[in-house]
PLY file of the C-alpha trace (Angstrom):
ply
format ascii 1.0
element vertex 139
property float x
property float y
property float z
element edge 138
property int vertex1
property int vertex2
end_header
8.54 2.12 -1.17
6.98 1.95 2.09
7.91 1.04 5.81
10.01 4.24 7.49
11.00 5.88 3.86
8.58 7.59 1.70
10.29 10.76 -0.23
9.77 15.52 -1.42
12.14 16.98 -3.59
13.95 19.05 -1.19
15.00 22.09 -3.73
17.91 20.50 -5.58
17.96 22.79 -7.91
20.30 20.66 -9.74
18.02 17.38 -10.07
17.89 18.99 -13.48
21.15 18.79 -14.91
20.55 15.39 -16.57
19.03 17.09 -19.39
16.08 16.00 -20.90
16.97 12.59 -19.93
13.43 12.15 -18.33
10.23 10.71 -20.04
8.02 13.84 -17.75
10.70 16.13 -18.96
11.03 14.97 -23.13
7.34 15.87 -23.11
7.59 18.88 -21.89
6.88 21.34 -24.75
5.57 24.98 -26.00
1.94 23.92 -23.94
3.11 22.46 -20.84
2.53 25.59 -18.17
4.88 27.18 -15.83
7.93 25.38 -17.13
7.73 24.71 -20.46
10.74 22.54 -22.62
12.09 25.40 -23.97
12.70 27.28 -20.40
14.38 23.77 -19.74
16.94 24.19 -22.22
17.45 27.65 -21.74
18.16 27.26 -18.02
21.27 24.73 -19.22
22.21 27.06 -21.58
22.43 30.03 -19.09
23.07 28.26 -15.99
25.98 25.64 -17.66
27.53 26.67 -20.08
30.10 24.96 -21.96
29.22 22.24 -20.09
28.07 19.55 -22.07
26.46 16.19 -21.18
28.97 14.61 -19.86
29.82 17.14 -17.48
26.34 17.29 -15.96
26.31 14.00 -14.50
29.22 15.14 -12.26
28.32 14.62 -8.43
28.75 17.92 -7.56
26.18 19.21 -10.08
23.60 16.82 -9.64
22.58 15.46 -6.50
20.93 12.48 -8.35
24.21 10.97 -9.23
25.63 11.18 -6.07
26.45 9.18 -2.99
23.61 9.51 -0.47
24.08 7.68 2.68
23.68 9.29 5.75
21.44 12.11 5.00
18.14 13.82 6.76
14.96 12.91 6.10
13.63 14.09 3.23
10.18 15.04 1.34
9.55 15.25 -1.87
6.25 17.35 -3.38
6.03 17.23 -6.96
2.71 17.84 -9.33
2.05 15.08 -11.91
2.25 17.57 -14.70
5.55 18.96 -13.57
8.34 18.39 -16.12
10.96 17.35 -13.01
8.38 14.97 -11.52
11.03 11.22 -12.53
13.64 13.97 -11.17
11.48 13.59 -8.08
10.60 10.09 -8.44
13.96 8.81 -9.34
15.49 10.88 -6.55
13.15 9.96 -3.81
14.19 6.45 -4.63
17.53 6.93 -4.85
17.37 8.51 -1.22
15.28 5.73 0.21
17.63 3.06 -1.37
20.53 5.12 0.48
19.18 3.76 3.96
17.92 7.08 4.50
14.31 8.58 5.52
12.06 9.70 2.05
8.37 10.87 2.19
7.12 11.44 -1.82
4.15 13.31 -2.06
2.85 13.84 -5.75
-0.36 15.96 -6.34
-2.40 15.18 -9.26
-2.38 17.72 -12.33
0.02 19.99 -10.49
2.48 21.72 -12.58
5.97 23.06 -11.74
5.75 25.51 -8.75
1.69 25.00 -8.44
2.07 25.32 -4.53
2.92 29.07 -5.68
0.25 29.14 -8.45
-2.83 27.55 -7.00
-4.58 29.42 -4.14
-6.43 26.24 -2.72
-4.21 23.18 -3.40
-0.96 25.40 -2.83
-2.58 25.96 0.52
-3.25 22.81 1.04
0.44 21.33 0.06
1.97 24.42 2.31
-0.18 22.86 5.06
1.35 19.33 4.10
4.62 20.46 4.19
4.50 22.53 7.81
3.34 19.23 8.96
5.91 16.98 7.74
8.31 19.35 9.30
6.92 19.92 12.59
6.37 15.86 13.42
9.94 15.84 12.26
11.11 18.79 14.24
8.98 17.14 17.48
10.67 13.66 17.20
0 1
1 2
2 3
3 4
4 5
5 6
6 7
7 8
8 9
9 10
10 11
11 12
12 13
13 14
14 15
15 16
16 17
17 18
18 19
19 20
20 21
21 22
22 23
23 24
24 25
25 26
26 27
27 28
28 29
29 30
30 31
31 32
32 33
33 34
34 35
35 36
36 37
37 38
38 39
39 40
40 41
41 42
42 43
43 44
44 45
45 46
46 47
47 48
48 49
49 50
50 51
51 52
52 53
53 54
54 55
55 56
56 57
57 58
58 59
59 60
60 61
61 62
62 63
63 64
64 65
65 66
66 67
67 68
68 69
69 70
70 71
71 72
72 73
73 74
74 75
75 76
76 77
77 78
78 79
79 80
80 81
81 82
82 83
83 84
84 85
85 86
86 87
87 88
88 89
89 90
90 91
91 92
92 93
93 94
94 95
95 96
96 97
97 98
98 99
99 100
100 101
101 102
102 103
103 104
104 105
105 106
106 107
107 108
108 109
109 110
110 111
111 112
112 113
113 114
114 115
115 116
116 117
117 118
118 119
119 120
120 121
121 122
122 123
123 124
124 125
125 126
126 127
127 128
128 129
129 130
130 131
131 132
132 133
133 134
134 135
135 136
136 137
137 138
């Protein structure tokens, strides 16, 4: 990417919707911590239901199929054991390609949530994150 856009995932909780559509997500299993495959399909199950494939690509469930012009900047922190890290990739990408501002910021062997989880790196990612919003809070 480069230049002016980089890319976090800015909490869109439904990045997930495309199912396990992802290659980080299809190997998400029974070992894979915090958020493992079958927590996955059980959050579609609860959080959709009736819905089936299809249906989840809609716009207005999923951010990631959406039109995104003319949106904030945006910064997307994802771990690189995270089962929604291409839901991070893909949508930093998709933002940047938009025309508008994406800063991606992907910590090795962090799982989902690990800002939460791990004492030092979490600190350190909390500290990444207050900064990214202050210099764009300043400008």
């Amino acid at each position: 990417m480069g230049g002016e856009r980089t890319a976090d995932r800015s909490r869109f909780p439904a990045l997930i919707r495309h199912r396990g559509r992802s290659p980080s997500r299809r190997f998400a299993d029974h070992t894979t911590l915090v958020l493992p495959g079958h927590r996955v399909r059980g959050f579609f199950a609860n959080a959709f239901p009736g819905h089936d494939d299809e249906q989840l690509l809609d716009p207005s469930l999923s951010p990631l199929f959406a039109k995104l012009e003319n949106l904030p900047p945006a910064l997307f922190t994802v771990g690189t054991l995270d089962p929604l890290l291409d839901d991070s990739l893909f949508m930093s990408a998709r933002w940047w390609v938009a025309g508008n501002r994406a800063d991606l910021d992907v910590w090795p062997d962090g799982v989902h949530g690990f800002s939460n989880v791990v004492p030092k790196t979490g600190h350190a990612v909390v500290e990444g994150i207050s900064s990214w919003f202050n210099a764009r809070l300043s400008a």
